[in-house]
C-alpha positions as CSV (number, residue, x, y, z in Angstrom):
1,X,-4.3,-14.6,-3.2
2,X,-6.4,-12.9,-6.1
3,X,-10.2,-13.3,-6.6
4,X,-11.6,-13.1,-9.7
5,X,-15.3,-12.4,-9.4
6,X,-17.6,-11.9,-12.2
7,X,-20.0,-13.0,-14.5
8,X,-19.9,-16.7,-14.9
9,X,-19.5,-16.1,-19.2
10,X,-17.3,-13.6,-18.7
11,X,-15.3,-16.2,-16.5
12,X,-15.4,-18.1,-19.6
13,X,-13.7,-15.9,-21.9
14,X,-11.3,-14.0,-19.4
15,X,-8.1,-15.2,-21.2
16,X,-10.0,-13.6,-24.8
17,X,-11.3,-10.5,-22.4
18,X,-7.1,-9.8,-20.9
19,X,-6.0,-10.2,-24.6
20,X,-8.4,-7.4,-25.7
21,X,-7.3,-5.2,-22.8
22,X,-3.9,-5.7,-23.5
23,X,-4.1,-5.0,-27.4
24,X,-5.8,-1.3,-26.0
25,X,-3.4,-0.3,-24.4
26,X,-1.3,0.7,-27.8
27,X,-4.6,1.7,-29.0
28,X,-6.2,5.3,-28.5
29,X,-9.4,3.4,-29.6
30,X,-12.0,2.9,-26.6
31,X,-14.3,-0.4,-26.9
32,X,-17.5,-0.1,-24.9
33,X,-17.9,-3.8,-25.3
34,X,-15.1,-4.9,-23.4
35,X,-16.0,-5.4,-19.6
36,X,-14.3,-3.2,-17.1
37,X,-11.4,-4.6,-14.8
38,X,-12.0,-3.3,-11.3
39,X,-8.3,-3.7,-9.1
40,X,-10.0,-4.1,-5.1
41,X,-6.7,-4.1,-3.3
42,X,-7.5,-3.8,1.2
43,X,-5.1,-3.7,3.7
44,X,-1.7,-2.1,2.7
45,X,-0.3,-2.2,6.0
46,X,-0.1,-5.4,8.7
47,X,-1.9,-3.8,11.4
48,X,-5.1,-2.8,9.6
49,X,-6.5,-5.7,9.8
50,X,-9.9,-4.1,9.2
51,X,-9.5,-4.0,5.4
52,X,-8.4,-7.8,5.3
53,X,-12.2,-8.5,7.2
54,X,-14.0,-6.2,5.1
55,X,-12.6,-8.1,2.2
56,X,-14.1,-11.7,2.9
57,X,-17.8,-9.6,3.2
58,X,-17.1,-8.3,-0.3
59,X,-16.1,-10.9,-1.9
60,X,-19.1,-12.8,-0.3
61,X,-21.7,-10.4,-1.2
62,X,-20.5,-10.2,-5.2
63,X,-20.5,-13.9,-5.2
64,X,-23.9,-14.4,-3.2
65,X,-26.2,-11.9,-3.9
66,X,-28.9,-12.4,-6.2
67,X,-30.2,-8.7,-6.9
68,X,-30.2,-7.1,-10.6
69,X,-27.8,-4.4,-9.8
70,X,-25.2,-6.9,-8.5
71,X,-25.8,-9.1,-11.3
72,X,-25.5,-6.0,-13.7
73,X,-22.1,-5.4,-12.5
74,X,-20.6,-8.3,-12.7
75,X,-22.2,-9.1,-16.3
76,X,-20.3,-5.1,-17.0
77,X,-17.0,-5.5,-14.7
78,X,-14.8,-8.3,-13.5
79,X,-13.3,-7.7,-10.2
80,X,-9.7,-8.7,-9.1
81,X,-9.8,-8.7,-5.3
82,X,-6.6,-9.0,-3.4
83,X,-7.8,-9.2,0.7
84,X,-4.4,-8.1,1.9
85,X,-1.7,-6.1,-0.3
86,X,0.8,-7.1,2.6
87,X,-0.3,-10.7,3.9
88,X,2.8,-11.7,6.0
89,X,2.6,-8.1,8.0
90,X,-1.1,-9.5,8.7
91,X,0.0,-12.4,9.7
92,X,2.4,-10.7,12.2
93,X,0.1,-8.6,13.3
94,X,-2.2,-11.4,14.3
95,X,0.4,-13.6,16.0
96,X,1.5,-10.2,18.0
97,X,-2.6,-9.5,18.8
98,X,-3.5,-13.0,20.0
99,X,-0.5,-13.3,22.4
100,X,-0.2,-9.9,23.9
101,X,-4.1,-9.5,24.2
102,X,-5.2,-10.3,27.8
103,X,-8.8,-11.6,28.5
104,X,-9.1,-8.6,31.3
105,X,-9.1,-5.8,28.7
106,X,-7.2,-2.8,30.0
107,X,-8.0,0.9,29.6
108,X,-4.2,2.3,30.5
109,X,-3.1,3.7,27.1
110,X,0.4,2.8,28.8
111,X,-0.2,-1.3,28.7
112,X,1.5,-3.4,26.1
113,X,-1.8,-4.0,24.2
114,X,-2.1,0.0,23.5
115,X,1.2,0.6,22.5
C-alpha cells in the first residue's frame, strides 16, 4: 500500500510531475517549479506497530485538514506514504499479540506477553 497525498491539481498532473523528476536526475539543473516528492515510509520492523498507527493519523490529517499551512504543503510537496515498510511482520505481530495477550494483564517481566 502507497498513498499519494497532495494537491488535488497536482494529482492531476502526477504522471507529467514523475516525468520531470525523472528527466532531473541526468540534469545538474534544479527546477524550483517542480513540487517536492516527500518518501514517509513507518514501521520497518513487525513489532513496532506504533509507526503503522501513527501512519493512519498522518495520512488523515494531510487529507482532512483545512488550515493554510497544510494546504501550502501539499500545493508545494506530494507525499508518498507507505504505513508499514514490512506489512506481513505486522501482521504477525498482531496475530502473536491478540492470542498471547490475556485480559488479566500481568506485571512478571517473565510471562509470555513480556518476552
Amino acid at each position: 500500500l502507497l498513498l499519494t497525498i497532495t494537491a488535488p491539481n497536482q494529482l492531476q498532473r502526477i504522471e507529467q510531475i514523475r516525468a520531470q523528476h525523472l528527466a532531473r536526475l541526468s540534469s545538474s539543473e534544479v527546477k524550483t517549479e517542480t513540487p517536492a516528492v516527500a518518501w514517509m515510509g513507518y514501521s520497518v520492523h513487525g513489532n513496532e506497530p506504533s509507526g503503522s498507527n501513527a501512519a493512519l493519523l498522518v495520512a488523515y490529517y494531510l487529507a482532512a485538514a483545512q488550515g493554510d499551512a497544510v494546504q501550502t504543503l501539499l500545493k508545494n510537496t506530494i507525499v508518498l506514504l507507505d504505513p508499514s515498510l514490512n506489512p506481513d511482520g505486522l501482521a504477525r505481530f498482531a496475530q502473536w499479540a491478540n492470542s498471547n495477550r490475556g485480559m488479566n494483564l500481568s506485571a512478571d517481566p517473565q510471562h509470555r506477553e513480556h518476552v
